[in-house]
Short mmCIF file of the C-alpha atoms (twelve columns), coordinates in Angstrom:
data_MODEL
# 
_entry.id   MODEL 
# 
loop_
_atom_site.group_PDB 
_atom_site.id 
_atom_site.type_symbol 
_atom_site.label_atom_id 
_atom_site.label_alt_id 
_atom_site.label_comp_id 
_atom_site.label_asym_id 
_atom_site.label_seq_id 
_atom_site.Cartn_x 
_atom_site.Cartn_y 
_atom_site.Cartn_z 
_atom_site.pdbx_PDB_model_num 
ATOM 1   C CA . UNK A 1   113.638 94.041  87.125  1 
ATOM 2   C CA . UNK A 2   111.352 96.934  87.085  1 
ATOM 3   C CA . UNK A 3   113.365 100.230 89.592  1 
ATOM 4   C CA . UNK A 4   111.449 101.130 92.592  1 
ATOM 5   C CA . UNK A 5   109.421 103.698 92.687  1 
ATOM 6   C CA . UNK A 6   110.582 107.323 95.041  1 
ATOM 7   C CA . UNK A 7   107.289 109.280 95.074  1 
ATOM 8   C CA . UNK A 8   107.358 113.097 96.254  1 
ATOM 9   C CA . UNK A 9   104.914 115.398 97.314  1 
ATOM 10  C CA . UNK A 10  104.808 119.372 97.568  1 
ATOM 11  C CA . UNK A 11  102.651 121.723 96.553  1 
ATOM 12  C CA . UNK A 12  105.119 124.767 95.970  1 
ATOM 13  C CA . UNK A 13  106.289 124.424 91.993  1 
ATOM 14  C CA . UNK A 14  109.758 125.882 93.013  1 
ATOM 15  C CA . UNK A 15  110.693 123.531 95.468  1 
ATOM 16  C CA . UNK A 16  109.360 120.803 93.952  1 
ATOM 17  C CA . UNK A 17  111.179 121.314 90.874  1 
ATOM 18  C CA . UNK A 18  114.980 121.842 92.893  1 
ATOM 19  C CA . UNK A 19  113.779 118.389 94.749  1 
ATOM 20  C CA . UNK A 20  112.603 116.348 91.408  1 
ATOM 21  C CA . UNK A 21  116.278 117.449 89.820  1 
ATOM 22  C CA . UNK A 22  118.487 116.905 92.990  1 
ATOM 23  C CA . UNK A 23  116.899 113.449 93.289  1 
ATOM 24  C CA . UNK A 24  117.135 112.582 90.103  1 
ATOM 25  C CA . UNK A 25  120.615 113.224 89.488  1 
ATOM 26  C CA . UNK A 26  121.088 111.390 93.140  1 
ATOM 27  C CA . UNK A 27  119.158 108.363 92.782  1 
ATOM 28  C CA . UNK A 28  118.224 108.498 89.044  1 
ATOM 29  C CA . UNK A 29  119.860 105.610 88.080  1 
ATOM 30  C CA . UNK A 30  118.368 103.386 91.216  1 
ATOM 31  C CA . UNK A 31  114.520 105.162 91.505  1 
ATOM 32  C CA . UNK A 32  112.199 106.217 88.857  1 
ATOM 33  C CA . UNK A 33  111.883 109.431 90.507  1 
ATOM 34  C CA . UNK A 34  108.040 110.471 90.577  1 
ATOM 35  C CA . UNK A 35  106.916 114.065 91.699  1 
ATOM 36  C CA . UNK A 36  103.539 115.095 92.267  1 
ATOM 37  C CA . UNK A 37  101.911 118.503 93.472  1 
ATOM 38  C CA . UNK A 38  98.888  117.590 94.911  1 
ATOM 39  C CA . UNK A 39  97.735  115.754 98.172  1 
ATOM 40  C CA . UNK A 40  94.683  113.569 95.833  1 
ATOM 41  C CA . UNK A 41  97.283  112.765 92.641  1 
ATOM 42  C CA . UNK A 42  99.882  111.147 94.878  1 
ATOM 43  C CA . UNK A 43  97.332  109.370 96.281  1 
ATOM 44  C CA . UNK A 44  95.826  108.007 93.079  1 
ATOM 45  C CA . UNK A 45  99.218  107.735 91.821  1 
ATOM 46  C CA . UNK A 46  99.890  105.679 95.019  1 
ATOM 47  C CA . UNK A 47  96.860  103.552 93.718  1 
ATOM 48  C CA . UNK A 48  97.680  103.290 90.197  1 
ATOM 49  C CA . UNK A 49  101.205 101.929 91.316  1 
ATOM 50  C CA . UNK A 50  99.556  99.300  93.374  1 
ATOM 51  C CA . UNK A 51  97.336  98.180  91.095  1 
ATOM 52  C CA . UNK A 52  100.070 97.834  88.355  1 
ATOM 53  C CA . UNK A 53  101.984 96.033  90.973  1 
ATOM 54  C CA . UNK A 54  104.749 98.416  90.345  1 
ATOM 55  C CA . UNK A 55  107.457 99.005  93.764  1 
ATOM 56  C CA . UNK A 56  107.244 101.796 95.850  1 
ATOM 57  C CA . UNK A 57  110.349 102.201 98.356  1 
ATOM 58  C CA . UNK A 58  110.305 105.857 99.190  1 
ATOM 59  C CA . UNK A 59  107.348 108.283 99.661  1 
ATOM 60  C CA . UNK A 60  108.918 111.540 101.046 1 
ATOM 61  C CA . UNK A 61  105.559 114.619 101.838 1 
ATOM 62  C CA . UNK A 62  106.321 117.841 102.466 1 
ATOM 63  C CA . UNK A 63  105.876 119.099 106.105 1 
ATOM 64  C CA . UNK A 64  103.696 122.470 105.062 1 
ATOM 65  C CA . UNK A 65  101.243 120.042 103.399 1 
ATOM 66  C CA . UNK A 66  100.216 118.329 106.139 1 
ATOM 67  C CA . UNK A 67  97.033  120.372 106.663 1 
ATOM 68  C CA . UNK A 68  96.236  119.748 102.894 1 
ATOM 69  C CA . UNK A 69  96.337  116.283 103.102 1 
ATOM 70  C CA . UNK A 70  100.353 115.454 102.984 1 
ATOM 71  C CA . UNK A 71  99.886  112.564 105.945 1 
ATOM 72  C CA . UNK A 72  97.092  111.312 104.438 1 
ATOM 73  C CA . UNK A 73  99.211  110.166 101.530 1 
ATOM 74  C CA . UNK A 74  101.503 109.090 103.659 1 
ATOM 75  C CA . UNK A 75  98.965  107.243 105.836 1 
ATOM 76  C CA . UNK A 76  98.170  105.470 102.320 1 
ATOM 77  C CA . UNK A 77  101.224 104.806 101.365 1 
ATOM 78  C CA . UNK A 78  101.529 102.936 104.703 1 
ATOM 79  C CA . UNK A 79  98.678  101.080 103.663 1 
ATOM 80  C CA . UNK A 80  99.502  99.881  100.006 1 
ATOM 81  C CA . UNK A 81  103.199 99.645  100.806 1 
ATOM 82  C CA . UNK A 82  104.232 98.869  104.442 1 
ATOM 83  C CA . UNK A 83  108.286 97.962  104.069 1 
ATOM 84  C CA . UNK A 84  108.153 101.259 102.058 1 
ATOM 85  C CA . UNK A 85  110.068 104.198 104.242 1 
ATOM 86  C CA . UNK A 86  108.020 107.332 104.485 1 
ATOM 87  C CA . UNK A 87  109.632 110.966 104.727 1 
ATOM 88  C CA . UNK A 88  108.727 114.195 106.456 1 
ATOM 89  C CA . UNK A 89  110.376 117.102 104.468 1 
ATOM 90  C CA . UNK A 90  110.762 119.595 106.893 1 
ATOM 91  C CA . UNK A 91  113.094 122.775 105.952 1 
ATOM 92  C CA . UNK A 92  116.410 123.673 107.247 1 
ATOM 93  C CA . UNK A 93  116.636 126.559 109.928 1 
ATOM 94  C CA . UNK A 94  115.231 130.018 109.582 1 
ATOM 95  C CA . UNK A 95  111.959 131.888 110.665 1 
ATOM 96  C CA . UNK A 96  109.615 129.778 107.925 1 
ATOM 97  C CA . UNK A 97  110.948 126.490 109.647 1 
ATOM 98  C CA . UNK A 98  108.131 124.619 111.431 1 
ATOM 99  C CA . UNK A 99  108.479 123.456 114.791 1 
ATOM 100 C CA . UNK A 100 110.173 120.088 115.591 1 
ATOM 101 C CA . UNK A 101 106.818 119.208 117.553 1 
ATOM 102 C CA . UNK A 102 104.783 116.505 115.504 1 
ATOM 103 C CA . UNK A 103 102.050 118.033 114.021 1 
ATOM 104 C CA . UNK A 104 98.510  117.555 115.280 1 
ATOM 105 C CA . UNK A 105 96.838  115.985 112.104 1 
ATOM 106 C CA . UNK A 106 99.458  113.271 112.337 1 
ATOM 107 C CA . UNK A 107 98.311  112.108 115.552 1 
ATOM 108 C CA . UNK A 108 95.163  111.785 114.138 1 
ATOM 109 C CA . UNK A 109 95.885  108.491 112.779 1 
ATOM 110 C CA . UNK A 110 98.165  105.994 114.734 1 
ATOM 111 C CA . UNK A 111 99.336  104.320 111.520 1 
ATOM 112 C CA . UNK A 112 100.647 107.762 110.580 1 
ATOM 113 C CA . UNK A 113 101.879 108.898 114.277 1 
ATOM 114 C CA . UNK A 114 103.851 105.806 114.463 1 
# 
């Protein structure tokens, strides 16, 4: 049996490097961990996925890429995979934190809000 698919999304190269090597020593052996940097290659990764028929359990966006396009992959993702759980990354504490209000552009779309 082919291991489900954990797709991540940030655009910052730091932090998406710390979260591609934490995950993968977490959930390596369970997930073929997938990291993308972009808002438009997740999605057509998303796509590609579907088409090969491939899982996807896990999409997880980051929360500072919502404006760029982060809940539309996970409005997608919704779309192609609905059992699959979808994750807001949203950092810990501190002045850069965002508020714990939902932001605006997911309310946009129910699918997404809900």
């Amino acid at each position: 049996m082919t291991e489900p698919v954990m797709l991540v999304l940030d655009d910052v190269p730091e932090e998406l490097d710390e979260l591609r090597g934490a995950l993968r020593r977490r959930y390596g052996l369970e997930y073929v961990v997938i990291c993308e940097s972009s808002a438009a290659a997740a999605s057509d990764r998303l796509a590609r996925l579907a088409a090969d028929g491939r899982p996807v359990a896990i999409v997880c966006a980051s929360a500072a890429m919502i404006d760029t396009g982060g809940g539309e992959v996970l409005a997608i993702a919704h779309r192609l995979y609905p059992a699959a759980k979808r994750v807001l990354i949203v950092p810990r504490g501190g002045p850069s934190a965002p508020s714990l209000r939902v932001p605006a552009a997911l309310l946009h779309d129910e699918s997404v809000a809900q």
